[in-house]
N, C-alpha and C positions, 0 to 999 in steps of 0.2 A: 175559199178565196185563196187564190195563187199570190204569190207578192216578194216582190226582192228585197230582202232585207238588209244589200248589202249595206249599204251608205244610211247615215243618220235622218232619217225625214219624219219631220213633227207629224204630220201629215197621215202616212204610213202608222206609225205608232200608233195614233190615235184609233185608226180604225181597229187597229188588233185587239188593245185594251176593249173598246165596244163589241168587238166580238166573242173576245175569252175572259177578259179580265185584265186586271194588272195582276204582276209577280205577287207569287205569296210572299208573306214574311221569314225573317230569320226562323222563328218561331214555330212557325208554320211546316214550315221546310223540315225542321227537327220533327216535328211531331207525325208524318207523313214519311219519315226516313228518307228522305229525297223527293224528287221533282224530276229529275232526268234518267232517261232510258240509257242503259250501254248503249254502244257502236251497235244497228240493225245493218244487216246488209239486205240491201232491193233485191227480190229476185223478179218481179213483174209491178210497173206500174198502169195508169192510162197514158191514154197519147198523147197527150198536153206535155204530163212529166214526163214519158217520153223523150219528147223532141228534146226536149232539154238536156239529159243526162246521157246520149249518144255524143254532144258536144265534146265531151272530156271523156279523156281515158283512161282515167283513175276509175277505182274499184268504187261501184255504185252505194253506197252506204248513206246512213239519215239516223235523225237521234229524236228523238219525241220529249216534249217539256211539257209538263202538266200546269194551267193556270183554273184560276176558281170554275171559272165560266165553259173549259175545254181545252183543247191539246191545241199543239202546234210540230209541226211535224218540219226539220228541217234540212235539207241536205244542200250539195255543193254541185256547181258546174259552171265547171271554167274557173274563173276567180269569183263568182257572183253566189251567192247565200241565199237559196228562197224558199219559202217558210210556205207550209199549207194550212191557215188555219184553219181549225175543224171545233164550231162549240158544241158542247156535251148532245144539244136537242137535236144535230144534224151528223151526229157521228153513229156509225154502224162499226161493229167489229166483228168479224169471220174468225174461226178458228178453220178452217177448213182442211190442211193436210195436219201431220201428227207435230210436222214443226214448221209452221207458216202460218203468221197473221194476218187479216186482208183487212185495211183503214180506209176505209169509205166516208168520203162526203159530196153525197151529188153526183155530179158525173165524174169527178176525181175520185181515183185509187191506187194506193199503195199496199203489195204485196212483202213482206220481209222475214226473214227466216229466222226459227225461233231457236236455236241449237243450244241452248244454254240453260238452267233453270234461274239464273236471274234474270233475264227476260220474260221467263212463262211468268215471274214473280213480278213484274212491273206491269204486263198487261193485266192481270189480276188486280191491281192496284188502281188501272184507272178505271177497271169496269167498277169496283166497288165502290168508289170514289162519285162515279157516276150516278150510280144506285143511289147514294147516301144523301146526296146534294140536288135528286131530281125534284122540280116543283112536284105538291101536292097530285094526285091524278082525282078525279073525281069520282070513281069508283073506291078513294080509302075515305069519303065522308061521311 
């Protein structure tokens, strides 16, 4: 789900929380070492996000937040804020070149380049994360 988050709407909120979650806690946040990804820079999205980030001509970049339920993925264009949310059962993640992640949900995707190892350290993070917090499968009863 695509969505602008620039301006305050009850509305908006609401769905996000139904989709990921609400914010972890203080507590939470400590125990987890964070919740937010460095500065990614985009090197390929789809077209949707696309259309969007052609808008502006500032350097394509997006920050990823981890919430209980799944990520939120969020970048800028123009003056307007829009968030991709992605919950943990509809997210895919690529490792495909030696430094580029590919975040998949549905027909939306963001590709962003991993040049750093506190980013190889943060995708690692929500895959585990992901793993640790998946419902029961029916094959572990």
């Amino acid at each position: 789900m695509l969505q602008n988050i620039s301006y305050n709407r009850p509305a908006i909120k609401a769905k996000i929380e139904t989709e990921v979650g609400k914010t972890f806690t203080l507590l939470e946040r400590m125990r987890l070492n964070g919740i937010g990804s460095p500065k990614l820079h985009i090197t390929d999205t789809s077209i949707e996000i696309q259309n969007l980030l052609i808008l502006d001509n500032n350097a394509k970049t997006c920050n990823i937040e981890m919430r209980p339920n799944g990520i939120i993925v969020m970048f800028r264009s123009i003056l307007e804020t829009y968030a991709l949310i992605i919950p943990y059962y509809k997210l895919t993640l690529y490792k495909g070149k030696a430094e580029e992640y590919s975040i998949y949900r549905d027909h939306y995707f963001i590709k962003v380049k991993a040049n750093s190892p506190a980013i190889h350290k943060f995708f690692r993070k929500i895959i585990d994360y992901k793993a640790d917090n998946a419902p029961s499968q029916i094959d572990d009863l």
